[in-house]
PyMOL Python script that loads the backbone (N, CA, C, O; Angstrom):
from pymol import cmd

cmd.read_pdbstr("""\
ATOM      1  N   UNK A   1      -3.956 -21.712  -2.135  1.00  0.00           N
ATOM      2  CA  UNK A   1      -2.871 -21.056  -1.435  1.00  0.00           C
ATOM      3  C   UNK A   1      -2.590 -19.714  -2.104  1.00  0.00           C
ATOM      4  O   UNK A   1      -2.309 -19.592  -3.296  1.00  0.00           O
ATOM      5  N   UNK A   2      -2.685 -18.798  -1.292  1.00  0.00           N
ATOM      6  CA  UNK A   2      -2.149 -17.283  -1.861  1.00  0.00           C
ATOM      7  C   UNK A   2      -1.410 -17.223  -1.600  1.00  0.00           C
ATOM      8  O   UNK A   2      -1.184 -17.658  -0.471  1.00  0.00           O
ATOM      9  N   UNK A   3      -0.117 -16.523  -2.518  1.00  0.00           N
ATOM     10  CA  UNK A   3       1.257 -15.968  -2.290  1.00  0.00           C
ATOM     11  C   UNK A   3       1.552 -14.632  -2.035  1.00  0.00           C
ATOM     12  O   UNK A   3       2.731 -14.279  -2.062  1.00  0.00           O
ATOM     13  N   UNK A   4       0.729 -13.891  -1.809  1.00  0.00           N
ATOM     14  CA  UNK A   4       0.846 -12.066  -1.536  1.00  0.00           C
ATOM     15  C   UNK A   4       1.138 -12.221  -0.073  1.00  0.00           C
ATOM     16  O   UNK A   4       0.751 -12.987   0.809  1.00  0.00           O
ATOM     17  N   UNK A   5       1.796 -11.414  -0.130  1.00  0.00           N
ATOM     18  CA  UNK A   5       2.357 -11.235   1.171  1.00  0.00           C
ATOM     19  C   UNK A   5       2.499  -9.950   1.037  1.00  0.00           C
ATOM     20  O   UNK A   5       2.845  -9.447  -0.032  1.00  0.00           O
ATOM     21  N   UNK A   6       2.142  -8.973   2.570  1.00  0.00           N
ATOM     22  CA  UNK A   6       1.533  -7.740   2.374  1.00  0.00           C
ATOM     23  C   UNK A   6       2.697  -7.234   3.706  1.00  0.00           C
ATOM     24  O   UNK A   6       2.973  -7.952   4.667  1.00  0.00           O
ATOM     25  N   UNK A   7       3.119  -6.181   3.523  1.00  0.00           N
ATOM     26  CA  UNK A   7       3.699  -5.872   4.277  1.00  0.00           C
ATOM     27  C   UNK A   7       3.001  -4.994   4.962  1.00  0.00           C
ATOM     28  O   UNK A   7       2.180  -4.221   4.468  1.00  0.00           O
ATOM     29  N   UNK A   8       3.522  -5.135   7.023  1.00  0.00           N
ATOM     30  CA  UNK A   8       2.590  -4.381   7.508  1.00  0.00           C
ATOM     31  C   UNK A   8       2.281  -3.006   7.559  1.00  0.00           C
ATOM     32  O   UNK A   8       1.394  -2.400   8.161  1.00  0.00           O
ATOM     33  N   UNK A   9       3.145  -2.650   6.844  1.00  0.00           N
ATOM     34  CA  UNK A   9       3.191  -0.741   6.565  1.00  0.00           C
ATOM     35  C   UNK A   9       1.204  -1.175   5.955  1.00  0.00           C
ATOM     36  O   UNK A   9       0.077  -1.161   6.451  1.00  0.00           O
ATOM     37  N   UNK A  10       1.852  -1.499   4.652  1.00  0.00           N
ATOM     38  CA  UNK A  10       0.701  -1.201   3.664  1.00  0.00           C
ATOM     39  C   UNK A  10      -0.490  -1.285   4.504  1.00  0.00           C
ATOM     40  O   UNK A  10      -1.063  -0.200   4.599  1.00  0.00           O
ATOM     41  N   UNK A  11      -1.151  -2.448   5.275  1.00  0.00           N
ATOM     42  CA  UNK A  11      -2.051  -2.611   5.965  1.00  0.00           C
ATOM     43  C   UNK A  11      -2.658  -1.696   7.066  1.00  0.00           C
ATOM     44  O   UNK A  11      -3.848  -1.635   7.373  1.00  0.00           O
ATOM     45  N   UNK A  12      -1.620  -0.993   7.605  1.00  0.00           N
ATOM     46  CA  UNK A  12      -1.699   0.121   8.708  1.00  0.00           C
ATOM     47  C   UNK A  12      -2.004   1.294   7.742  1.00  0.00           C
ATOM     48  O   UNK A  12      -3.070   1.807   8.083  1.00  0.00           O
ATOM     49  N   UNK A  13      -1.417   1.960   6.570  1.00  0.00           N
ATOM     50  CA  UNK A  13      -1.610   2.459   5.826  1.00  0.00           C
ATOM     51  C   UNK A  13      -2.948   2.666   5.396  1.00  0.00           C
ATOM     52  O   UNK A  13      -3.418   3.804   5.437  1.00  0.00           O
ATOM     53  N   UNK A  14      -3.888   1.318   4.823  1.00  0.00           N
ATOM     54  CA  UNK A  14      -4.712   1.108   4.401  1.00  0.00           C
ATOM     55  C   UNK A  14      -6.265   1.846   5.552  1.00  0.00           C
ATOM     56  O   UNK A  14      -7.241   2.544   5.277  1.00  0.00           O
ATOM     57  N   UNK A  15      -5.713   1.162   6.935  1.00  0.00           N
ATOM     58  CA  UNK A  15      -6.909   1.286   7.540  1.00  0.00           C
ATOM     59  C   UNK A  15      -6.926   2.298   8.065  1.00  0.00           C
ATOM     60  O   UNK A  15      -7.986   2.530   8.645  1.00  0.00           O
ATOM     61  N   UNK A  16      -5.488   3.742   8.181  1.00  0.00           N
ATOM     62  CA  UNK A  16      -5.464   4.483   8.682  1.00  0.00           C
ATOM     63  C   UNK A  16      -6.786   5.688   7.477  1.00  0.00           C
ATOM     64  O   UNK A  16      -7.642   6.487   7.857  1.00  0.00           O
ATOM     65  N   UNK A  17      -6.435   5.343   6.251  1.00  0.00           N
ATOM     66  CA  UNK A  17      -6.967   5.748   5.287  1.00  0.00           C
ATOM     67  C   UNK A  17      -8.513   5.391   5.561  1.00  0.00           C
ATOM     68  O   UNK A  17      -9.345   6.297   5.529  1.00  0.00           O
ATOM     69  N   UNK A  18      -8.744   4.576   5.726  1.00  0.00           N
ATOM     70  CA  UNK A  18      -9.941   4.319   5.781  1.00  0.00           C
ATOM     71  C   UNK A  18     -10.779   4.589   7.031  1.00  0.00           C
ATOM     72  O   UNK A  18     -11.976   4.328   7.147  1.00  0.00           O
ATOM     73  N   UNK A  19     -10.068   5.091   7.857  1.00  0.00           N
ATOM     74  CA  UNK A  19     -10.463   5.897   9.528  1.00  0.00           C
ATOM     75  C   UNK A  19     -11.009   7.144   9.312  1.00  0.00           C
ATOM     76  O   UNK A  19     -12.000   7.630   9.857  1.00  0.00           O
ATOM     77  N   UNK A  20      -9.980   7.829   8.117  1.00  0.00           N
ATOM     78  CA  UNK A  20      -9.705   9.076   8.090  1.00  0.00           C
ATOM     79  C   UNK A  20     -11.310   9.469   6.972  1.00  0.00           C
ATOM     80  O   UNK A  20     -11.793  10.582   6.767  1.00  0.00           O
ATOM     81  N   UNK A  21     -11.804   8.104   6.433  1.00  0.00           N
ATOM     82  CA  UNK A  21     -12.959   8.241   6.102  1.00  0.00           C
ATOM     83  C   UNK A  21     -13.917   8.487   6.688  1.00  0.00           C
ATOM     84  O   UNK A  21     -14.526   9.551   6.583  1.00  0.00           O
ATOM     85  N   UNK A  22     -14.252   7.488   7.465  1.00  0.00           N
ATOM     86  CA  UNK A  22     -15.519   7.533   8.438  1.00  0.00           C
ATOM     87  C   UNK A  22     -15.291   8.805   8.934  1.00  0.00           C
ATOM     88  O   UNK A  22     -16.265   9.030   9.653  1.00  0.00           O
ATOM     89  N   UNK A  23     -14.631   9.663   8.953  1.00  0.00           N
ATOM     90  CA  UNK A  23     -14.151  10.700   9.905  1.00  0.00           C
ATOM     91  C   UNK A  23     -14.641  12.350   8.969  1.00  0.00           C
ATOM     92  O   UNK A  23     -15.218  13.409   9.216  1.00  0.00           O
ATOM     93  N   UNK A  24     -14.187  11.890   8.202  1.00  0.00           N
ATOM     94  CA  UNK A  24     -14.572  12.700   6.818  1.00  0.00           C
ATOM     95  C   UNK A  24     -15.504  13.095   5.922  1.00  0.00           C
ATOM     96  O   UNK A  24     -15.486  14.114   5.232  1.00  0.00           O
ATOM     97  N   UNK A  25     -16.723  11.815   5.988  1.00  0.00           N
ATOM     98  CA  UNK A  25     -17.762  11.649   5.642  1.00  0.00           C
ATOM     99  C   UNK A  25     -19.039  12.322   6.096  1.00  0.00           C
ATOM    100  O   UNK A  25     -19.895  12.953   5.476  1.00  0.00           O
ATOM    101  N   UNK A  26     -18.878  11.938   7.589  1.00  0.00           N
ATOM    102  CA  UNK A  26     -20.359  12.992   8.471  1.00  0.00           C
ATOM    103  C   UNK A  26     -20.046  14.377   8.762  1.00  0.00           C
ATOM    104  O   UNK A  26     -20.805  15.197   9.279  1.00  0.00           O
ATOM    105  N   UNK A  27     -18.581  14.595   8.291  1.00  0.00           N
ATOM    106  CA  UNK A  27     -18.468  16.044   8.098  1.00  0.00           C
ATOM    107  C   UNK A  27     -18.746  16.713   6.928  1.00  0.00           C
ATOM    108  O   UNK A  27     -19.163  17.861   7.086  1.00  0.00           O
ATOM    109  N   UNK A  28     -18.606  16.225   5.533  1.00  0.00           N
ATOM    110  CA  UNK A  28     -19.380  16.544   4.953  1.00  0.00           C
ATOM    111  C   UNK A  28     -20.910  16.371   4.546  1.00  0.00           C
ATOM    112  O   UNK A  28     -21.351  16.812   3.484  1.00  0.00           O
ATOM    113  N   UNK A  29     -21.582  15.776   5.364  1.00  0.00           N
ATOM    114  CA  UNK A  29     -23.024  15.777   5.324  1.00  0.00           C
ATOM    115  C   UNK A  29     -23.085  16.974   6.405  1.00  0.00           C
ATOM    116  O   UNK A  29     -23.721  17.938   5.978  1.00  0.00           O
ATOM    117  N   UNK A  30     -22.802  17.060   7.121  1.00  0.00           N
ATOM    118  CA  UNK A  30     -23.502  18.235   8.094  1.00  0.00           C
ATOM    119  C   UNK A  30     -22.915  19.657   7.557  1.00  0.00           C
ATOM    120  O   UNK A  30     -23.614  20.649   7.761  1.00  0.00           O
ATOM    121  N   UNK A  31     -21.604  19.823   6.846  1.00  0.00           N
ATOM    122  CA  UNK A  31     -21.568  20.708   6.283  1.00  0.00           C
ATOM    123  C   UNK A  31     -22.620  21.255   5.203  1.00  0.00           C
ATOM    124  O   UNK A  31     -23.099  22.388   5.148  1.00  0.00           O
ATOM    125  N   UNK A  32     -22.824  20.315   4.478  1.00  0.00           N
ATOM    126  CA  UNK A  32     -23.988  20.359   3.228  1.00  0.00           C
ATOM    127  C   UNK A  32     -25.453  21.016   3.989  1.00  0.00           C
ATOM    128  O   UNK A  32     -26.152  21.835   3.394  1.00  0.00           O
ATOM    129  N   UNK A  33     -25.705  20.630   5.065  1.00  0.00           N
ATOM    130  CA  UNK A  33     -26.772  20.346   5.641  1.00  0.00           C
ATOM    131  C   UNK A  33     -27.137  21.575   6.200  1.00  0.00           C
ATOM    132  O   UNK A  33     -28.197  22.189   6.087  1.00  0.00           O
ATOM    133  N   UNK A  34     -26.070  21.867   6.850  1.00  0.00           N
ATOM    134  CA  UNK A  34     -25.815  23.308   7.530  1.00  0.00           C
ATOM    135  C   UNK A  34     -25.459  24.637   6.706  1.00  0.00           C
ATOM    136  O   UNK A  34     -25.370  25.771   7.177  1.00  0.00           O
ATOM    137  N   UNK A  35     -25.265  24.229   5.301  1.00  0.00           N
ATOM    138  CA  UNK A  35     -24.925  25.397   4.229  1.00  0.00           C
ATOM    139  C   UNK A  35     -26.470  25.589   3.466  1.00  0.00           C
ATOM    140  O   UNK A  35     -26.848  26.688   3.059  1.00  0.00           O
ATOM    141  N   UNK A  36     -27.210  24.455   3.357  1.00  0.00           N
ATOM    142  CA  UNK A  36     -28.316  24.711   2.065  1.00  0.00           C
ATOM    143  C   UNK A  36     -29.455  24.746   3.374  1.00  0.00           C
ATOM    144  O   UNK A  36     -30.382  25.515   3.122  1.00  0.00           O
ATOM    145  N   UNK A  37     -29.562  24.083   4.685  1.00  0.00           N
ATOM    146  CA  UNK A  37     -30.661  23.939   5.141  1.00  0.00           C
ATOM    147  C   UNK A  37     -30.734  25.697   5.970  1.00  0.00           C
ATOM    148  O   UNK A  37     -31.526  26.598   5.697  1.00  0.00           O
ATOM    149  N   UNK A  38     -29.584  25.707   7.038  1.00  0.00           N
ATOM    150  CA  UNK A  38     -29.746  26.410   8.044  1.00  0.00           C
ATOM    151  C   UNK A  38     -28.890  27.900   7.041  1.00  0.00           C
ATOM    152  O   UNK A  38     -29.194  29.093   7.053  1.00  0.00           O
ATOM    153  N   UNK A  39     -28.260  27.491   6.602  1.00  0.00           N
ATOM    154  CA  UNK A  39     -27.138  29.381   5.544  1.00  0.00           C
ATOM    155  C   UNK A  39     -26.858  29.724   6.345  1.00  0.00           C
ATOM    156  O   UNK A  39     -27.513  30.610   6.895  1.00  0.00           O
ATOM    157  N   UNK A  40     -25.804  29.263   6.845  1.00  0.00           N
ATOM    158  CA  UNK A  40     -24.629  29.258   8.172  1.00  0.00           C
ATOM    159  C   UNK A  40     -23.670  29.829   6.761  1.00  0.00           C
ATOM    160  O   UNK A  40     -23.579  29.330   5.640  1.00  0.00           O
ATOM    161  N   UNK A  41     -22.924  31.267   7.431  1.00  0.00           N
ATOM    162  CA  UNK A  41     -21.579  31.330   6.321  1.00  0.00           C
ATOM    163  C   UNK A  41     -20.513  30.397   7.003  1.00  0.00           C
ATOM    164  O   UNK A  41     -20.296  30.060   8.167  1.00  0.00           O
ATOM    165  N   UNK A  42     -19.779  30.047   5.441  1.00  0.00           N
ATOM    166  CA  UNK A  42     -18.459  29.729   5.564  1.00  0.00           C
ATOM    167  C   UNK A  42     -18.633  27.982   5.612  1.00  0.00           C
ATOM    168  O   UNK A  42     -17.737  27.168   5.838  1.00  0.00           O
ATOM    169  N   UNK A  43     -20.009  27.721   5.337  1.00  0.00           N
ATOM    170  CA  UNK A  43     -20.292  25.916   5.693  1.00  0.00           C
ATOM    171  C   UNK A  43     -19.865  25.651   4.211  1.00  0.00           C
ATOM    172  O   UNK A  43     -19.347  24.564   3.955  1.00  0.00           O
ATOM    173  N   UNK A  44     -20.029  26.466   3.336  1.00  0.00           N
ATOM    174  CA  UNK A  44     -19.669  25.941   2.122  1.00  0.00           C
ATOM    175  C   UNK A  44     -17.995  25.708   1.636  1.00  0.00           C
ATOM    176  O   UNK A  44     -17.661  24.621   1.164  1.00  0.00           O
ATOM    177  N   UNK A  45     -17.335  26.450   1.746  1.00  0.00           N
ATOM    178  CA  UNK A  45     -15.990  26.112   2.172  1.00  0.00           C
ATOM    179  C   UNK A  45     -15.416  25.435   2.503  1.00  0.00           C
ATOM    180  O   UNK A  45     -14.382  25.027   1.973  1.00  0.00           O
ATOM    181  N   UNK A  46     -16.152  24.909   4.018  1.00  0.00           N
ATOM    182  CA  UNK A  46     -15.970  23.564   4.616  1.00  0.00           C
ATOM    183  C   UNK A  46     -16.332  22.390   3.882  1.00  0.00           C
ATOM    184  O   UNK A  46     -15.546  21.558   3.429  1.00  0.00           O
ATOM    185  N   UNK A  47     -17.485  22.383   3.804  1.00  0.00           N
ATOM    186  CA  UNK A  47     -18.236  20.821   2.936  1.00  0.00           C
ATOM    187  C   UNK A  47     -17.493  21.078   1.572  1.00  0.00           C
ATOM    188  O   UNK A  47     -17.306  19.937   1.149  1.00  0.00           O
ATOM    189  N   UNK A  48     -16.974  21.950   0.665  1.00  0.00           N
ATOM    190  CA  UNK A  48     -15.471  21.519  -0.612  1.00  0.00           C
ATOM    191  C   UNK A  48     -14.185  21.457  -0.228  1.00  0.00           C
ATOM    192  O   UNK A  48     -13.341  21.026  -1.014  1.00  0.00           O
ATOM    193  N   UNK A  49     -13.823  21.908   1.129  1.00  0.00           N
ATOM    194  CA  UNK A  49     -12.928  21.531   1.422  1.00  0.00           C
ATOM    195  C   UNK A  49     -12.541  19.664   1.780  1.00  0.00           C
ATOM    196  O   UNK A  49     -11.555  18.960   1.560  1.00  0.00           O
ATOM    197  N   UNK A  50     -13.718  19.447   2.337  1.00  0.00           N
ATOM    198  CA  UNK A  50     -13.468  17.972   3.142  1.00  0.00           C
ATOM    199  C   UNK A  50     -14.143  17.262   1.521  1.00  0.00           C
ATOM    200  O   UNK A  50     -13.667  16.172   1.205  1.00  0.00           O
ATOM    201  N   UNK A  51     -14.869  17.690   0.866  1.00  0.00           N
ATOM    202  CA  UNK A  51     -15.486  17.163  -0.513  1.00  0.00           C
ATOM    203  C   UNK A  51     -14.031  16.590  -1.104  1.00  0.00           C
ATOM    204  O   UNK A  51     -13.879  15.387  -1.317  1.00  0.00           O
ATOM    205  N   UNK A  52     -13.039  17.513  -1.334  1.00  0.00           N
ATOM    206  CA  UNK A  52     -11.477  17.034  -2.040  1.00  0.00           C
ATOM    207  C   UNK A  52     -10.846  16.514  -0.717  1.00  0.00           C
ATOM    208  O   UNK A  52      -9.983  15.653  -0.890  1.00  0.00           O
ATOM    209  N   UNK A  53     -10.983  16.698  -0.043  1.00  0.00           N
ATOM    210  CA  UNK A  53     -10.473  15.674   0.892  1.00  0.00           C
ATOM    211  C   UNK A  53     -10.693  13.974   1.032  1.00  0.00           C
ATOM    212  O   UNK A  53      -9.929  13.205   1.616  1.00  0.00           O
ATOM    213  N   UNK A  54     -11.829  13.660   0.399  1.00  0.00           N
ATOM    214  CA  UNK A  54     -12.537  12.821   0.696  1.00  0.00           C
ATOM    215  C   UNK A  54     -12.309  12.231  -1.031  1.00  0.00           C
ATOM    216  O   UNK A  54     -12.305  11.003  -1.118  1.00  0.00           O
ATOM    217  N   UNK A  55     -12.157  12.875  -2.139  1.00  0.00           N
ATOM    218  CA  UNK A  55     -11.598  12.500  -2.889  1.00  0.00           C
ATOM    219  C   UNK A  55     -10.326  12.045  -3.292  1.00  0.00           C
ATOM    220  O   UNK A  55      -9.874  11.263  -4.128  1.00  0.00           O
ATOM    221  N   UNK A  56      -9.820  12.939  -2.251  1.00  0.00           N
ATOM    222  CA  UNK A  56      -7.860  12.550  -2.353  1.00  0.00           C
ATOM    223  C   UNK A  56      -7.636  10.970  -1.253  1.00  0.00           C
ATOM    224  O   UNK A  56      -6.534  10.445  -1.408  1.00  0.00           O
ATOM    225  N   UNK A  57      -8.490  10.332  -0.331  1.00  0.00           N
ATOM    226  CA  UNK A  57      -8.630   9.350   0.688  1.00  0.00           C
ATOM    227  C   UNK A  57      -9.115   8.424  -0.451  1.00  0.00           C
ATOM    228  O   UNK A  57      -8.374   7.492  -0.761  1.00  0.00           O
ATOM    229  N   UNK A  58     -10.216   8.580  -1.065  1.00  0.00           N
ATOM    230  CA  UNK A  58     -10.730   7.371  -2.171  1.00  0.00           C
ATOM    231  C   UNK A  58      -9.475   7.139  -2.965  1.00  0.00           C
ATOM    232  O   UNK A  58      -9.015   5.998  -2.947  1.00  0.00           O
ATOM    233  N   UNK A  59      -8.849   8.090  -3.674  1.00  0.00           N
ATOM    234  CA  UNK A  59      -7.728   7.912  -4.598  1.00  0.00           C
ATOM    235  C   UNK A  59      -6.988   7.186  -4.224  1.00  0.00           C
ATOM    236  O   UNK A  59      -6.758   6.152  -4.852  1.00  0.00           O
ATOM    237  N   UNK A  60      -6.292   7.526  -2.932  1.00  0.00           N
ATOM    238  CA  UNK A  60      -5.106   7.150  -2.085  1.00  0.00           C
ATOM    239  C   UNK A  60      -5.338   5.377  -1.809  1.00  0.00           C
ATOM    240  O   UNK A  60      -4.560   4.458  -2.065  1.00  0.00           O
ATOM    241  N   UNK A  61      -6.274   5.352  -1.391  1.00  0.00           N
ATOM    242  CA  UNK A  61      -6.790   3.936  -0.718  1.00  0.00           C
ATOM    243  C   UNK A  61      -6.624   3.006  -2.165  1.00  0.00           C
ATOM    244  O   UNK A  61      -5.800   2.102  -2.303  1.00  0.00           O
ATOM    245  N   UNK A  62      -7.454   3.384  -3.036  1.00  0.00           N
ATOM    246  CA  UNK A  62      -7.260   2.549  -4.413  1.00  0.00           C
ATOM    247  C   UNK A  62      -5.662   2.557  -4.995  1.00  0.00           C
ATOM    248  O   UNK A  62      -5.298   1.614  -5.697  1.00  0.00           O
ATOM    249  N   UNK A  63      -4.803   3.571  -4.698  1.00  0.00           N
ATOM    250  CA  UNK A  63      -3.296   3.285  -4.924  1.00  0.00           C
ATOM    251  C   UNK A  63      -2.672   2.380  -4.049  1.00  0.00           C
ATOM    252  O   UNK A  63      -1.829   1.580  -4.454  1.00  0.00           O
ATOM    253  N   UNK A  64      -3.164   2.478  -2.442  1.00  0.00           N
ATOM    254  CA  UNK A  64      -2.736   1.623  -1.632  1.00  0.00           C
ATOM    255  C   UNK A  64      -2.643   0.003  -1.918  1.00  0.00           C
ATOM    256  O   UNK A  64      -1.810  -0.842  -1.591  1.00  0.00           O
ATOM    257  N   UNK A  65      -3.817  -0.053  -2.644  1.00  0.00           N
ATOM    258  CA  UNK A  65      -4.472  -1.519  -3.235  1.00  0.00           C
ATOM    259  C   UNK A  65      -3.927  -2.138  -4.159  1.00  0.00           C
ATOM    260  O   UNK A  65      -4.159  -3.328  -4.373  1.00  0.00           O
ATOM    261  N   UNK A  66      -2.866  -1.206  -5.065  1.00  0.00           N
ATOM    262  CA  UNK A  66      -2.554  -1.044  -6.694  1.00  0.00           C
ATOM    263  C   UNK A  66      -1.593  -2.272  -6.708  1.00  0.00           C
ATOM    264  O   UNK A  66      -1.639  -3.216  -7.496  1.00  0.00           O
ATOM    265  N   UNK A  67      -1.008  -2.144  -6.027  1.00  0.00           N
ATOM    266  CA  UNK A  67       0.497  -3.164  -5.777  1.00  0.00           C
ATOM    267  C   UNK A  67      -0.038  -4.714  -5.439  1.00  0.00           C
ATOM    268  O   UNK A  67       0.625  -5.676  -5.826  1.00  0.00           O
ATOM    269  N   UNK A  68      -1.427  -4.911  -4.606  1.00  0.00           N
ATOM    270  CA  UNK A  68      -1.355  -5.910  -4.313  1.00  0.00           C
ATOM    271  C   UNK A  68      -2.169  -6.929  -5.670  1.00  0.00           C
ATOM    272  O   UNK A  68      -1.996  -8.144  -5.758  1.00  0.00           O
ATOM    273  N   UNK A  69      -3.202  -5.975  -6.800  1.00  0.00           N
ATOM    274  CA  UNK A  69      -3.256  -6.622  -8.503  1.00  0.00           C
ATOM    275  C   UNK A  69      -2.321  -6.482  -9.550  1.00  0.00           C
ATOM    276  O   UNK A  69      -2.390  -7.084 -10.622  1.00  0.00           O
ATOM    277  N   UNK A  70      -1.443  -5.674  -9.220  1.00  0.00           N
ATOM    278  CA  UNK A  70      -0.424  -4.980 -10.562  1.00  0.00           C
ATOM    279  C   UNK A  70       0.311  -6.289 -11.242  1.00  0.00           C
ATOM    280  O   UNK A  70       0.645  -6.241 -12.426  1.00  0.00           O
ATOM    281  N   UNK A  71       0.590  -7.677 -10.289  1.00  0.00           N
ATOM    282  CA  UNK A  71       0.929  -8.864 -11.354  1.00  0.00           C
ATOM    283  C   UNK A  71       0.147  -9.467 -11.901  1.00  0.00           C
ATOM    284  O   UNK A  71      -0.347 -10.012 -10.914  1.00  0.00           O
ATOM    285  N   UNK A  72      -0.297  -9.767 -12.556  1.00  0.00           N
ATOM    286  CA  UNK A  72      -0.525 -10.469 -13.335  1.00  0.00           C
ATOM    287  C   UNK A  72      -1.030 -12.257 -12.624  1.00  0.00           C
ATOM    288  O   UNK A  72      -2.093 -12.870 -12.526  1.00  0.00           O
ATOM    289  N   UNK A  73      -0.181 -12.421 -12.413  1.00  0.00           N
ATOM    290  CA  UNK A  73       0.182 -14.043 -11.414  1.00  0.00           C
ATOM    291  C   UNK A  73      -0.465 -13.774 -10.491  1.00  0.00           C
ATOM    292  O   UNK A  73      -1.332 -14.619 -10.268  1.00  0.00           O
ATOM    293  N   UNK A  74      -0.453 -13.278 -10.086  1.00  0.00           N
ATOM    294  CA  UNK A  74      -1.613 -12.769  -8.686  1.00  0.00           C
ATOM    295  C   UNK A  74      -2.930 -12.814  -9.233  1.00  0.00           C
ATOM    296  O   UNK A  74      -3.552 -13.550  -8.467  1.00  0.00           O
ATOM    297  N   UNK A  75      -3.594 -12.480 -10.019  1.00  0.00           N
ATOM    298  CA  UNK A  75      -4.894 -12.675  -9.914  1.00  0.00           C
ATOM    299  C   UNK A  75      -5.655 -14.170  -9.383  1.00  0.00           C
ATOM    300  O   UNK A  75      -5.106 -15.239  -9.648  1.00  0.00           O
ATOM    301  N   UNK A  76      -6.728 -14.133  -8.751  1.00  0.00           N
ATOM    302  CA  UNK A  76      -7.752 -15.340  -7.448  1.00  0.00           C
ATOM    303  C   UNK A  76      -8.621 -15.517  -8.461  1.00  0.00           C
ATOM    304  O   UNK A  76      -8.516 -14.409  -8.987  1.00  0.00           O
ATOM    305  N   UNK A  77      -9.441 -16.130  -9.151  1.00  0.00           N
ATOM    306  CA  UNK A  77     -10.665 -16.170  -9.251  1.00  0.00           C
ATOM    307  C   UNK A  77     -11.325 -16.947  -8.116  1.00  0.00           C
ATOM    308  O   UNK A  77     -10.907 -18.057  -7.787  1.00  0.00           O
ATOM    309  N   UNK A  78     -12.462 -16.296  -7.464  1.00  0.00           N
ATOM    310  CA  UNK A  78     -13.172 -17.415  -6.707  1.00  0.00           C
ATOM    311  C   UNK A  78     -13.696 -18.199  -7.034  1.00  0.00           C
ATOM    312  O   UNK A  78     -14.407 -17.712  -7.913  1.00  0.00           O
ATOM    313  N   UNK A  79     -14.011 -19.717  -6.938  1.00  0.00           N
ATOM    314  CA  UNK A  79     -15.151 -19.980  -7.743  1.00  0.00           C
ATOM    315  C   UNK A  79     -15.834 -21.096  -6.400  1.00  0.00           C
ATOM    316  O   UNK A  79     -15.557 -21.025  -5.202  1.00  0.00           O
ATOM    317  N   UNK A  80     -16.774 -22.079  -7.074  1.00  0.00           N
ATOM    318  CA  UNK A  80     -17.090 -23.417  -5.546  1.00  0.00           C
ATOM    319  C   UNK A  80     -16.691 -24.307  -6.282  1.00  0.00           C
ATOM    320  O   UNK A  80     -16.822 -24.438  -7.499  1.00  0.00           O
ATOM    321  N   UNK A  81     -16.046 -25.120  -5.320  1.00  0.00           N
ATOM    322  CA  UNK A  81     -15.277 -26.363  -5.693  1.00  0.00           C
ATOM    323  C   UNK A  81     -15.871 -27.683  -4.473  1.00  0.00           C
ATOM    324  O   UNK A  81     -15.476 -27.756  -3.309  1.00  0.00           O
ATOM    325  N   UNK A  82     -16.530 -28.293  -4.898  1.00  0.00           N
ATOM    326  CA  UNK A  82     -17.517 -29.600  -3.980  1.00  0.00           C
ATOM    327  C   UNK A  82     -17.849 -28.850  -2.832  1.00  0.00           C
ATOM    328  O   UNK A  82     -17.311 -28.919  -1.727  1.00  0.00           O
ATOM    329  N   UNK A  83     -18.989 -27.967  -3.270  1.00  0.00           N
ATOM    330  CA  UNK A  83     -19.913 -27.070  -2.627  1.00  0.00           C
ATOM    331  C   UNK A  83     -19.015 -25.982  -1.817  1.00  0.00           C
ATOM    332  O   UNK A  83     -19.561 -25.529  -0.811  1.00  0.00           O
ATOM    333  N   UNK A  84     -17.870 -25.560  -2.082  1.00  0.00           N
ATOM    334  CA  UNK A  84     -17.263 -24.709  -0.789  1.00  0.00           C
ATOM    335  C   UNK A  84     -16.083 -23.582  -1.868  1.00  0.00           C
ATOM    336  O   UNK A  84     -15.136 -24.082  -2.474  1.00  0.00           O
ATOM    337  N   UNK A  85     -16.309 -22.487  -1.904  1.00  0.00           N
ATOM    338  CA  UNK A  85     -15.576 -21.376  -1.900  1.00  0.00           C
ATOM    339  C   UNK A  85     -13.881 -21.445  -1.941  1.00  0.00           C
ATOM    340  O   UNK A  85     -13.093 -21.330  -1.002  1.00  0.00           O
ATOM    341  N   UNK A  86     -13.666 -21.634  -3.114  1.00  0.00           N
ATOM    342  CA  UNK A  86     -12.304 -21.927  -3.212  1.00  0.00           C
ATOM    343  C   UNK A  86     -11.252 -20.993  -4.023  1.00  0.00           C
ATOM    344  O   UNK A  86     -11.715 -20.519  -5.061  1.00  0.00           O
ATOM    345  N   UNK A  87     -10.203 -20.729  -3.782  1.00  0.00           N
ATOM    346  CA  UNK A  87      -9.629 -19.933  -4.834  1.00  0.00           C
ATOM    347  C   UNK A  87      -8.922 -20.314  -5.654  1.00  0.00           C
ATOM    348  O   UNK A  87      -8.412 -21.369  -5.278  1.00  0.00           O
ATOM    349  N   UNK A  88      -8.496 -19.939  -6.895  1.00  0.00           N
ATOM    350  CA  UNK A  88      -8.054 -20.642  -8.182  1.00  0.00           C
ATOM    351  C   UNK A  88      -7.135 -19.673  -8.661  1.00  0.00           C
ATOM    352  O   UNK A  88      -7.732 -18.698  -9.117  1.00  0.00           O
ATOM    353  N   UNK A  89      -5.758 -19.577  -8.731  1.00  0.00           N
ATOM    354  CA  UNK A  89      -5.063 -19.014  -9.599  1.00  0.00           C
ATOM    355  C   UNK A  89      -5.104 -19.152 -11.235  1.00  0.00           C
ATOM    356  O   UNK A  89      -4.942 -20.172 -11.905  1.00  0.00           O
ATOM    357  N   UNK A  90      -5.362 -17.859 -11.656  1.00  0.00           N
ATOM    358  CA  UNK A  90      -5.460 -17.874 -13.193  1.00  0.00           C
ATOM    359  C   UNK A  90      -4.513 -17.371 -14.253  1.00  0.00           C
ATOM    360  O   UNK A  90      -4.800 -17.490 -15.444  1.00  0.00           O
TER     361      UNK A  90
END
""", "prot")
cmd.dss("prot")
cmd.show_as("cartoon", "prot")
cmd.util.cbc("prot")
cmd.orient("prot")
């Protein structure tokens, strides 16, 4: 039995963050792509702009997360318990 209980901000929070990835990501590959392959000006700008962008979304997401290990009492270990995937407070 887990006791975290997540409020739905955090969760909406979480996946909005994680949208804003996928979103973020193939823009900086085609920026990269389009600065070193084709020397399009101004692609470089772009691909460090969304580069710290994409660093400040990783950050954010791992703070989002922070609250739900920060006790102590909360930690799961998984382990198998008569062949089946069980969780174990430690």
């Amino acid at each position: 039995k887990c006791n975290v209980v997540e409020a739905p901000e955090h969760g909406r929070r979480r996946i909005f963050i994680l949208l804003a990835l996928m979103l973020v990501l193939p823009i900086i590959f085609v920026a990269f792509i389009l600065h070193n392959v084709f020397c399009i000006p101004g692609t470089y700008e772009a691909f460090a702009i969304f580069e710290y962008l994409t660093i400040i979304l990783i950050y954010s997401f791992h703070l989002s997360n922070f609250y739900l290990f920060s006790d102590p009492s909360q930690k799961i270990l998984v382990c198998h318990r008569n062949g089946k995937l069980a969780p174990v407070r430690i």
